[in-house]
PyMOL Python script that loads the backbone (N, CA, C, O; Angstrom):
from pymol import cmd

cmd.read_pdbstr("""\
ATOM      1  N   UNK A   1      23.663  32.935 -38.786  1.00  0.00           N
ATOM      2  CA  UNK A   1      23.008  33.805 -37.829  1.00  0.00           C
ATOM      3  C   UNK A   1      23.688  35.174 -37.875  1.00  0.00           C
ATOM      4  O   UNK A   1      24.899  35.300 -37.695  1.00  0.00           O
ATOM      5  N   UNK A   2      22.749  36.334 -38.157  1.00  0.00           N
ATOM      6  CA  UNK A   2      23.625  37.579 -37.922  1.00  0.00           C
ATOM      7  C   UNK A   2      23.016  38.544 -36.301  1.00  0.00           C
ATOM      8  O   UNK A   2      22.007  38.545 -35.596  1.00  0.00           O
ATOM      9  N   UNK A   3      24.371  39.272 -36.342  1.00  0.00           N
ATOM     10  CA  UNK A   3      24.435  39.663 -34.772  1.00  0.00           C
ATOM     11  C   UNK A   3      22.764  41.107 -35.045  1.00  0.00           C
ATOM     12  O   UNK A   3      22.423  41.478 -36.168  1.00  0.00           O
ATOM     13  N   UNK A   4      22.299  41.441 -34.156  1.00  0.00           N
ATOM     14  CA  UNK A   4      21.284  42.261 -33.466  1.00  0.00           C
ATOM     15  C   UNK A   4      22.501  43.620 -34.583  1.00  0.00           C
ATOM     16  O   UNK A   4      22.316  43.789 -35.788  1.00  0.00           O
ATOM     17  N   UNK A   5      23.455  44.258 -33.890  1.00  0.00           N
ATOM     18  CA  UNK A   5      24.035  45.200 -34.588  1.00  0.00           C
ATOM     19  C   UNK A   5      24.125  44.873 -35.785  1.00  0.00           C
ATOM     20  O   UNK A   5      23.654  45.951 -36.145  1.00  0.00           O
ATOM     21  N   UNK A   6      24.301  44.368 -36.710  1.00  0.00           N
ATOM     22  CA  UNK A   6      24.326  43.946 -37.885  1.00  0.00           C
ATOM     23  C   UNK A   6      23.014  43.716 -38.999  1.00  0.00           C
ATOM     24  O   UNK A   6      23.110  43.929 -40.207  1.00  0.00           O
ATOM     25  N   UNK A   7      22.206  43.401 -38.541  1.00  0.00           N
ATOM     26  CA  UNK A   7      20.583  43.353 -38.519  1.00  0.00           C
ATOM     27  C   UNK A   7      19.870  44.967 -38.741  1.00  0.00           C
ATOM     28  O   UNK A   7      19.097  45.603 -39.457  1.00  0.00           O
ATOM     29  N   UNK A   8      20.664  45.060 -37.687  1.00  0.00           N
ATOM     30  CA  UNK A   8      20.096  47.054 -37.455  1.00  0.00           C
ATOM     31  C   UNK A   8      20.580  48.021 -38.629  1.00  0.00           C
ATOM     32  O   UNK A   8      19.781  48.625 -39.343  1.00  0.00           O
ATOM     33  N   UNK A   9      21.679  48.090 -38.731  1.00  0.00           N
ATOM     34  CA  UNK A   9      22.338  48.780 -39.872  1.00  0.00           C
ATOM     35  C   UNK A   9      22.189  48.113 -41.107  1.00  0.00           C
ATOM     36  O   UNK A   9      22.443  48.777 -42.113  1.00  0.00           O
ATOM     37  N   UNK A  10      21.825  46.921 -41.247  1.00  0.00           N
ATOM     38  CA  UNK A  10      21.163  46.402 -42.860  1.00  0.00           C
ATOM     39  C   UNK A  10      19.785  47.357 -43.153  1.00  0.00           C
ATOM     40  O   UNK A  10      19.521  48.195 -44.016  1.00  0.00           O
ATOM     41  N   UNK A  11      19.049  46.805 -42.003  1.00  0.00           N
ATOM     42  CA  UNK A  11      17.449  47.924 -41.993  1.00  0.00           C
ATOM     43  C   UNK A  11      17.955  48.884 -42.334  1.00  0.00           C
ATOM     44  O   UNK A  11      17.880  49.247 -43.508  1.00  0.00           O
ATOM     45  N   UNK A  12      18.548  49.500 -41.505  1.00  0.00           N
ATOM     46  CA  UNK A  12      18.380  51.039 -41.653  1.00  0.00           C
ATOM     47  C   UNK A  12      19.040  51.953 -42.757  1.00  0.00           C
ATOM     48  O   UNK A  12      18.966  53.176 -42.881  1.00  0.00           O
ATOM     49  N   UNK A  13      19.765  50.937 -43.594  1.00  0.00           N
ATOM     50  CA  UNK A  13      20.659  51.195 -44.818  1.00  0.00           C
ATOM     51  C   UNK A  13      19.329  50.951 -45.790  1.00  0.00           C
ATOM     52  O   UNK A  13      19.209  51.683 -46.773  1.00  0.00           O
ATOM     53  N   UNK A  14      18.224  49.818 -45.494  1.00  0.00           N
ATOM     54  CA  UNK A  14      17.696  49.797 -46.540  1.00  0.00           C
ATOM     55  C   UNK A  14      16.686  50.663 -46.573  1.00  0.00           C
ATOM     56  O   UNK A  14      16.098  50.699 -47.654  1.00  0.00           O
ATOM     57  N   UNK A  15      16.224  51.499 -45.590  1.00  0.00           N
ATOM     58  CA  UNK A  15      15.039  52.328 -45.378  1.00  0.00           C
ATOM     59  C   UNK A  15      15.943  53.326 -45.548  1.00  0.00           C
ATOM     60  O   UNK A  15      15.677  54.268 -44.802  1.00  0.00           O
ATOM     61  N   UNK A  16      16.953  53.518 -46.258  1.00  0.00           N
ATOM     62  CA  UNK A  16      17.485  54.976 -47.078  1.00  0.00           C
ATOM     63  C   UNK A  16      17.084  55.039 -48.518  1.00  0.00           C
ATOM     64  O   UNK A  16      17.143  55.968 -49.323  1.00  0.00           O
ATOM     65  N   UNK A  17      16.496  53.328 -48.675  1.00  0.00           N
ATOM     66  CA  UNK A  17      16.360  53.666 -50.066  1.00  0.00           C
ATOM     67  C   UNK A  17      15.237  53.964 -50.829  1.00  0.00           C
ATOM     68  O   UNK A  17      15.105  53.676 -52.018  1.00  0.00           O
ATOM     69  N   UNK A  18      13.977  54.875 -49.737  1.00  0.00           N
ATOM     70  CA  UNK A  18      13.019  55.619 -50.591  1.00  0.00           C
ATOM     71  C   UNK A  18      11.813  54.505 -51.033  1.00  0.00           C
ATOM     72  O   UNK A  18      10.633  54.696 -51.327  1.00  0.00           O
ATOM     73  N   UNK A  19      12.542  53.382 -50.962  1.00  0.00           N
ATOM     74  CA  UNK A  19      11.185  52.250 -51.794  1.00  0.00           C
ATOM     75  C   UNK A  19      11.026  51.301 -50.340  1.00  0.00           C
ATOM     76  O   UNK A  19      11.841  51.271 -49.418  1.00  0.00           O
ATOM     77  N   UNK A  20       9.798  50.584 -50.428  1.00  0.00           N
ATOM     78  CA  UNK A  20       9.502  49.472 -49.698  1.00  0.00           C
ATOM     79  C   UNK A  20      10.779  48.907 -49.440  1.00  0.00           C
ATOM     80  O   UNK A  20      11.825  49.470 -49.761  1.00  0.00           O
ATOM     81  N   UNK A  21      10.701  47.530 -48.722  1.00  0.00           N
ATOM     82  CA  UNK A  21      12.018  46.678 -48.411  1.00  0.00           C
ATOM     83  C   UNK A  21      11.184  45.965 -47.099  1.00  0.00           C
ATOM     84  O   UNK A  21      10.237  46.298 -46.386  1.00  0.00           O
ATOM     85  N   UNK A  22      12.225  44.622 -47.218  1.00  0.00           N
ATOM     86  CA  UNK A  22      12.163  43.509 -46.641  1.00  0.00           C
ATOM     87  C   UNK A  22      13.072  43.039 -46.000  1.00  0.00           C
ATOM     88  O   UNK A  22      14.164  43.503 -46.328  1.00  0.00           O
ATOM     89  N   UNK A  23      13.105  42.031 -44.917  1.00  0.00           N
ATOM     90  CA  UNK A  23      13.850  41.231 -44.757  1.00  0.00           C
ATOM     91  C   UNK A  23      13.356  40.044 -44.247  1.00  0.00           C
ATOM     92  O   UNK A  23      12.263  40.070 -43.681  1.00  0.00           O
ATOM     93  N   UNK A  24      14.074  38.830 -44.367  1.00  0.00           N
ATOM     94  CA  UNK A  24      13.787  37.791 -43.544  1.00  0.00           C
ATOM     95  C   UNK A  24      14.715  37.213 -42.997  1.00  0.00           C
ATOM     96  O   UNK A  24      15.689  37.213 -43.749  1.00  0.00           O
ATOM     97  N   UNK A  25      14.982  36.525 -41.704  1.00  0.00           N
ATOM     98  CA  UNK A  25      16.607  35.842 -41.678  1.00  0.00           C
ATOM     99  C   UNK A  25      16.279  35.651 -39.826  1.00  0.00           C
ATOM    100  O   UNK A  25      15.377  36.019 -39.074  1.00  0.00           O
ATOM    101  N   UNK A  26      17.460  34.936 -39.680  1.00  0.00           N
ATOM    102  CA  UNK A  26      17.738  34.565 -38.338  1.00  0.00           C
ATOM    103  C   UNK A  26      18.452  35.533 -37.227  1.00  0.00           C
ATOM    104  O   UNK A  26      19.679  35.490 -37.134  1.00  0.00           O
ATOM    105  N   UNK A  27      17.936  36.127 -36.654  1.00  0.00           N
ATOM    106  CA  UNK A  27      19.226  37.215 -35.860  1.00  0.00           C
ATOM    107  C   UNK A  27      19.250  36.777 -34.415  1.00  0.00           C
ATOM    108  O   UNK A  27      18.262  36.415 -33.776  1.00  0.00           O
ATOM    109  N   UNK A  28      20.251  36.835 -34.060  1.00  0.00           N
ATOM    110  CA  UNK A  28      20.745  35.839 -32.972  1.00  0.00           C
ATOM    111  C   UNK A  28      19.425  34.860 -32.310  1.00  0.00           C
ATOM    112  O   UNK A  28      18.782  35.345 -31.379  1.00  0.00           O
ATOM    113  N   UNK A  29      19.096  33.599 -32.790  1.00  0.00           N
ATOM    114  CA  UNK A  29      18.489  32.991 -32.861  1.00  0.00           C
ATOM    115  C   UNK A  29      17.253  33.142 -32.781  1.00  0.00           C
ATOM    116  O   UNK A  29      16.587  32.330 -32.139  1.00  0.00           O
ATOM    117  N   UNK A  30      16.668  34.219 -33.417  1.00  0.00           N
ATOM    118  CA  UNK A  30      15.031  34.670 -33.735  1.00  0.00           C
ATOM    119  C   UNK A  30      14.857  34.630 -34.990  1.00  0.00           C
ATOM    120  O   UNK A  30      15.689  35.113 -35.757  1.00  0.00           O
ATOM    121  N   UNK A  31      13.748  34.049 -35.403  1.00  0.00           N
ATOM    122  CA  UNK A  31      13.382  34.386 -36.442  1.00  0.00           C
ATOM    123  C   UNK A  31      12.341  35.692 -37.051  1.00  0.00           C
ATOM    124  O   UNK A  31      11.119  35.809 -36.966  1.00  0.00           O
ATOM    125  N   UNK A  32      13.437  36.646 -37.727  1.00  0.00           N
ATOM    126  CA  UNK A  32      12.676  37.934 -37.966  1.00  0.00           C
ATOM    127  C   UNK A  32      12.035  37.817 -39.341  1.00  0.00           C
ATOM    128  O   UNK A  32      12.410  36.914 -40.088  1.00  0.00           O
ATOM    129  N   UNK A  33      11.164  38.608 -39.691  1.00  0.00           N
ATOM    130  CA  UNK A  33      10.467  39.515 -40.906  1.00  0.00           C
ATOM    131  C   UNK A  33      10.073  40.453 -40.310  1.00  0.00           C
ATOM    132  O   UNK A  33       9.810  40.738 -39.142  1.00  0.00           O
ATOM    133  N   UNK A  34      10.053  41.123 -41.691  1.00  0.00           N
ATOM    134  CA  UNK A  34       9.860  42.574 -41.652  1.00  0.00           C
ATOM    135  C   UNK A  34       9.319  43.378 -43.140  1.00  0.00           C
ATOM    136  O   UNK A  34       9.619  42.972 -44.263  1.00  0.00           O
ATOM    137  N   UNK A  35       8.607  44.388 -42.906  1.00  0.00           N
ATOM    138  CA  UNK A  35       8.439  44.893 -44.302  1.00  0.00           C
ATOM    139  C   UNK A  35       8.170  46.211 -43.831  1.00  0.00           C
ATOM    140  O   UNK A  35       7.237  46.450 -43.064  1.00  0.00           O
ATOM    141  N   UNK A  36       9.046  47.173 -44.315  1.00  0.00           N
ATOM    142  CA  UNK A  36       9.306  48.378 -44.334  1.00  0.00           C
ATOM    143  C   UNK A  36       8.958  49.250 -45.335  1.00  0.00           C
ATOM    144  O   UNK A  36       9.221  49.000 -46.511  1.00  0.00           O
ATOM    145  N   UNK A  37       8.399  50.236 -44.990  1.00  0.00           N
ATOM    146  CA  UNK A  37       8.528  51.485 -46.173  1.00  0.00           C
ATOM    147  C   UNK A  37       9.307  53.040 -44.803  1.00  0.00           C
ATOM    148  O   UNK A  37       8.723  53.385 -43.776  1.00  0.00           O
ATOM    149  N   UNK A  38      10.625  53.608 -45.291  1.00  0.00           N
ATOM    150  CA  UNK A  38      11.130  54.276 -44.548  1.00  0.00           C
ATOM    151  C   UNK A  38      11.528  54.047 -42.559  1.00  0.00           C
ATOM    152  O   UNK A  38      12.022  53.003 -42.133  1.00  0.00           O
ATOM    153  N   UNK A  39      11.350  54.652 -42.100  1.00  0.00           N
ATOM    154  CA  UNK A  39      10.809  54.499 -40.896  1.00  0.00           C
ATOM    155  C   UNK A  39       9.849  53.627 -40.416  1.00  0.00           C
ATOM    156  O   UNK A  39       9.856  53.123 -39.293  1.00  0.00           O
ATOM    157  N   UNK A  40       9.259  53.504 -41.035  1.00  0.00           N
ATOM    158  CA  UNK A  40       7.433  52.757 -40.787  1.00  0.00           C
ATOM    159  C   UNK A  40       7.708  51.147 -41.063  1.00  0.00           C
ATOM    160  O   UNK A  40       7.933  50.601 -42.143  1.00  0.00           O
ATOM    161  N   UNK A  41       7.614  50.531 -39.666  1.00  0.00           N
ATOM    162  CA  UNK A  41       7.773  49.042 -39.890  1.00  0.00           C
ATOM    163  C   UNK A  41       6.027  48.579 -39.950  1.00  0.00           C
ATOM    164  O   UNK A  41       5.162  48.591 -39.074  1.00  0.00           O
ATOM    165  N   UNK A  42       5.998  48.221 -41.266  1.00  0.00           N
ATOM    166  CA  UNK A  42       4.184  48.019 -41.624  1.00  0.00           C
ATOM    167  C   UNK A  42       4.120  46.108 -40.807  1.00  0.00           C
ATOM    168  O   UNK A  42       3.132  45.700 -40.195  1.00  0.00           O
ATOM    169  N   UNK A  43       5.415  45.260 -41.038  1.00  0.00           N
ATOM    170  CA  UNK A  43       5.301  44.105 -40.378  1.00  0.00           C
ATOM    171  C   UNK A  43       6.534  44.072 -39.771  1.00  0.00           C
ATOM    172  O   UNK A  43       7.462  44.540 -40.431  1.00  0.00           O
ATOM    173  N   UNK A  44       6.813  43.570 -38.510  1.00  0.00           N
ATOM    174  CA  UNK A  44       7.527  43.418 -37.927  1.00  0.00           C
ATOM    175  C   UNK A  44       7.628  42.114 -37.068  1.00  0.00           C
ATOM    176  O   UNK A  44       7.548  42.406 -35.875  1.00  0.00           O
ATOM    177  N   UNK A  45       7.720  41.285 -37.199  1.00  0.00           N
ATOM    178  CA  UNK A  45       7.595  40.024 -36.320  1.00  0.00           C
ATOM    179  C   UNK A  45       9.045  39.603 -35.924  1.00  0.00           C
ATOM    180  O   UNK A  45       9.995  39.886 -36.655  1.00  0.00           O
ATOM    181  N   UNK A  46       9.224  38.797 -34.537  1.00  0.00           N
ATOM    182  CA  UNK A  46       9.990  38.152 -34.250  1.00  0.00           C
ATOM    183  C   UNK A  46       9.780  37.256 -33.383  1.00  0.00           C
ATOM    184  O   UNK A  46       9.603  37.455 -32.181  1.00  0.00           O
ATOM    185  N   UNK A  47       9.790  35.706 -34.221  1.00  0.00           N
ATOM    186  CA  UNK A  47       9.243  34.471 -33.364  1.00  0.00           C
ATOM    187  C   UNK A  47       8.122  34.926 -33.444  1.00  0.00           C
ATOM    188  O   UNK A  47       7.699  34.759 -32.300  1.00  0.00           O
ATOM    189  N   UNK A  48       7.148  35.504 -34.147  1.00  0.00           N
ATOM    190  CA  UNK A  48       5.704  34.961 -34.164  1.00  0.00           C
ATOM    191  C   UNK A  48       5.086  36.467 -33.767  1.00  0.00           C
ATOM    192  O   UNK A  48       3.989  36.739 -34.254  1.00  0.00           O
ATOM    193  N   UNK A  49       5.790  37.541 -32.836  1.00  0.00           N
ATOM    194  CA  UNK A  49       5.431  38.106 -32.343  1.00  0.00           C
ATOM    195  C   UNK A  49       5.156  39.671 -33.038  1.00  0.00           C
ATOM    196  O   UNK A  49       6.107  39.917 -33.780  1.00  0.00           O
ATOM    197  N   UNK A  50       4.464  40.450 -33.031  1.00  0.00           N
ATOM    198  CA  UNK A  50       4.170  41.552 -33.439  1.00  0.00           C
ATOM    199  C   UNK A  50       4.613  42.856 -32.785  1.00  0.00           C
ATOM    200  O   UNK A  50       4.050  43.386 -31.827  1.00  0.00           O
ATOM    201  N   UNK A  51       6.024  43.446 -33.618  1.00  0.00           N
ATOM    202  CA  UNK A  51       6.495  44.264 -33.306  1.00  0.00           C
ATOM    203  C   UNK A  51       6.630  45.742 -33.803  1.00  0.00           C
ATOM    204  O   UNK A  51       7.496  46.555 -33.481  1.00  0.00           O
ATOM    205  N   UNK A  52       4.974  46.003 -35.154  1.00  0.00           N
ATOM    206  CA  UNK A  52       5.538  46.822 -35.674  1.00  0.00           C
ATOM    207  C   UNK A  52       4.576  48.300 -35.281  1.00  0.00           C
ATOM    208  O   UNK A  52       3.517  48.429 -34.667  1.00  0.00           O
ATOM    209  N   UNK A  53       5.649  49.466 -36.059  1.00  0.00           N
ATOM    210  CA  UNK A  53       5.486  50.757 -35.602  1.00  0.00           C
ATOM    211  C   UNK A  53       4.993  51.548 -36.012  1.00  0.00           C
ATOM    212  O   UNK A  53       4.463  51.118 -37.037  1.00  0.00           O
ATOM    213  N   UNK A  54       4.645  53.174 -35.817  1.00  0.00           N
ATOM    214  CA  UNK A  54       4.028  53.799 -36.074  1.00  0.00           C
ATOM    215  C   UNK A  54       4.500  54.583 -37.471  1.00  0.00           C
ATOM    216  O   UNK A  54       5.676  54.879 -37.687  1.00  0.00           O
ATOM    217  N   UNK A  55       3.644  54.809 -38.183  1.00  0.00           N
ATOM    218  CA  UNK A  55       4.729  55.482 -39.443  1.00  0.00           C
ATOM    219  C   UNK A  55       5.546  57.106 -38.991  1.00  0.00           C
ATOM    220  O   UNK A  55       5.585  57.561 -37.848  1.00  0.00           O
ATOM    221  N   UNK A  56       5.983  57.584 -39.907  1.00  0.00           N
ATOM    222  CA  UNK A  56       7.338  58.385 -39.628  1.00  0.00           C
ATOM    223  C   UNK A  56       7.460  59.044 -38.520  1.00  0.00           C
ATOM    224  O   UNK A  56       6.985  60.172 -38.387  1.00  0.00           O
ATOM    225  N   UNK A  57       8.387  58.158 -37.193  1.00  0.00           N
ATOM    226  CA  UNK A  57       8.797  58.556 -36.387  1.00  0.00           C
ATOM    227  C   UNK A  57      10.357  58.582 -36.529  1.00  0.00           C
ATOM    228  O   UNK A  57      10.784  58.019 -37.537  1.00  0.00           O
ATOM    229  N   UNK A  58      11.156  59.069 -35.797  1.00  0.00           N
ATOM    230  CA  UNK A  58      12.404  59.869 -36.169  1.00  0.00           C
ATOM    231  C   UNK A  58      13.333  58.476 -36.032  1.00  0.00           C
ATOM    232  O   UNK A  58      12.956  57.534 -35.335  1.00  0.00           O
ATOM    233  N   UNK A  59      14.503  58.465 -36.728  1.00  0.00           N
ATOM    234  CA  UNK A  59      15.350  57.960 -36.999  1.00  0.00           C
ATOM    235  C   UNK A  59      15.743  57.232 -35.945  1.00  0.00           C
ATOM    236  O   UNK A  59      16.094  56.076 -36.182  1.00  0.00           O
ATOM    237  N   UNK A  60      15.783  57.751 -34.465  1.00  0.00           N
ATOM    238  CA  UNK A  60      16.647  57.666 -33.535  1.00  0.00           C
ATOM    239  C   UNK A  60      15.662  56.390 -32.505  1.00  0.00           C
ATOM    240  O   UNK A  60      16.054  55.716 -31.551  1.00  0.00           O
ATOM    241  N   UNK A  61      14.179  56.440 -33.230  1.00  0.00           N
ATOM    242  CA  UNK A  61      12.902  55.818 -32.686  1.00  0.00           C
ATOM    243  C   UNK A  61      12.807  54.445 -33.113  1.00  0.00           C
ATOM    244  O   UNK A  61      12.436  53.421 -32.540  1.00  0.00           O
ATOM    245  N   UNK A  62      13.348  54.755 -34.565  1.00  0.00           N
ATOM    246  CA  UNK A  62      13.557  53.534 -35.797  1.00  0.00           C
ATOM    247  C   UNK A  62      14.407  51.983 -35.437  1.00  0.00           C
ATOM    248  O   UNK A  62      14.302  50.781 -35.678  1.00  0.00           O
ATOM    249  N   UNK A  63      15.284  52.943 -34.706  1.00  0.00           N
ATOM    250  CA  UNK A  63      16.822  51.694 -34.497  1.00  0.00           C
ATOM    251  C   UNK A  63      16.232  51.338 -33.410  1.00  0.00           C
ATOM    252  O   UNK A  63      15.969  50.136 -33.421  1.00  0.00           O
ATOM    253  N   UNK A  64      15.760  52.137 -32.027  1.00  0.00           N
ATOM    254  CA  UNK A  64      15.592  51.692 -30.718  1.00  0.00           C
ATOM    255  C   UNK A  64      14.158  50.294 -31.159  1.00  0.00           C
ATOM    256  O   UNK A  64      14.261  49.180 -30.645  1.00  0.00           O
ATOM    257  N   UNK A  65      13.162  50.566 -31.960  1.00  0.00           N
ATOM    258  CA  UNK A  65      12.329  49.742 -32.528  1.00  0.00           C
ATOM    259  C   UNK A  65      12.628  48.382 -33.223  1.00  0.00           C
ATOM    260  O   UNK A  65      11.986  47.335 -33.134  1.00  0.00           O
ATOM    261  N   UNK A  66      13.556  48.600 -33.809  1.00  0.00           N
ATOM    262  CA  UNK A  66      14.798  47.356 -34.444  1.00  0.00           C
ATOM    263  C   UNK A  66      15.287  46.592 -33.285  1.00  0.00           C
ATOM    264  O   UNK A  66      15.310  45.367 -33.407  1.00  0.00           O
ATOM    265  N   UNK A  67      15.848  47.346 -31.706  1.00  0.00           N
ATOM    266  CA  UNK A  67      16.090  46.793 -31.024  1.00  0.00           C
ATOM    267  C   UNK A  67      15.253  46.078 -30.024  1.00  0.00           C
ATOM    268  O   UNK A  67      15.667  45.085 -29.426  1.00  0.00           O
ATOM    269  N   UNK A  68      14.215  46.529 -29.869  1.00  0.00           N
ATOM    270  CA  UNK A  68      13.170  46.316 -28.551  1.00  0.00           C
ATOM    271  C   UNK A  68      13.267  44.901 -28.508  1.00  0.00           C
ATOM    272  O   UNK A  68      13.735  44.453 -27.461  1.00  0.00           O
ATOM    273  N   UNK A  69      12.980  44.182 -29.280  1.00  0.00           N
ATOM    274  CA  UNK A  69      12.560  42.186 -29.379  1.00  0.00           C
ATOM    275  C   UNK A  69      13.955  41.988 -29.125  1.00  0.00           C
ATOM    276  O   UNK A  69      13.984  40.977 -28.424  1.00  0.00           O
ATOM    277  N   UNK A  70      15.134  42.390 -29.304  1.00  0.00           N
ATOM    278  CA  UNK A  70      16.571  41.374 -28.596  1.00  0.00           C
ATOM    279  C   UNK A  70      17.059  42.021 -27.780  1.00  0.00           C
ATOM    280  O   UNK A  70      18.274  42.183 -27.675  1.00  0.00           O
ATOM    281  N   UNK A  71      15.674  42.818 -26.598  1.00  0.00           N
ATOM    282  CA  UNK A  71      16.417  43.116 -25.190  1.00  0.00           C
ATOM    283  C   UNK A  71      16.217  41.892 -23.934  1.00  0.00           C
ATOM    284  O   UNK A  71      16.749  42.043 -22.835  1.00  0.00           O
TER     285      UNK A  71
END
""", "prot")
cmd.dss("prot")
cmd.show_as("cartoon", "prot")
cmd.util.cbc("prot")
cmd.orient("prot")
């Protein structure tokens, strides 16, 4: 299981890298996916649920979006 902070800074390390990106995995006992291009979470689920966002909104919009499902 990885922690919510840990989760966040994987994303957001991988949406530096210009190409699509993924993840799948357990974060503190949710099950996430995700499929990213930059900023823009095109799928976002956690536990089933639909969490994703609008395309390029600012960085600072990105992480708080990463966080919303483990408040």
């Amino acid at each position: 299981m990885t922690s919510k902070q840990d989760f966040i800074n994987r994303v957001n390390k991988l949406r530096k890298s210009g190409e699509w990106y993924t993840y799948e995995g357990d974060i503190e006992g949710k099950d996430v996916r995700l499929m990213g291009y930059g900023t823009w979470l095109k799928i976002f689920k956690v536990d089933d649920v639909d969490y994703s966002n609008c395309m390029e909104c600012k960085v600072s919009e990105f992480k708080k979006d990463l966080e919303t499902p483990f408040k």
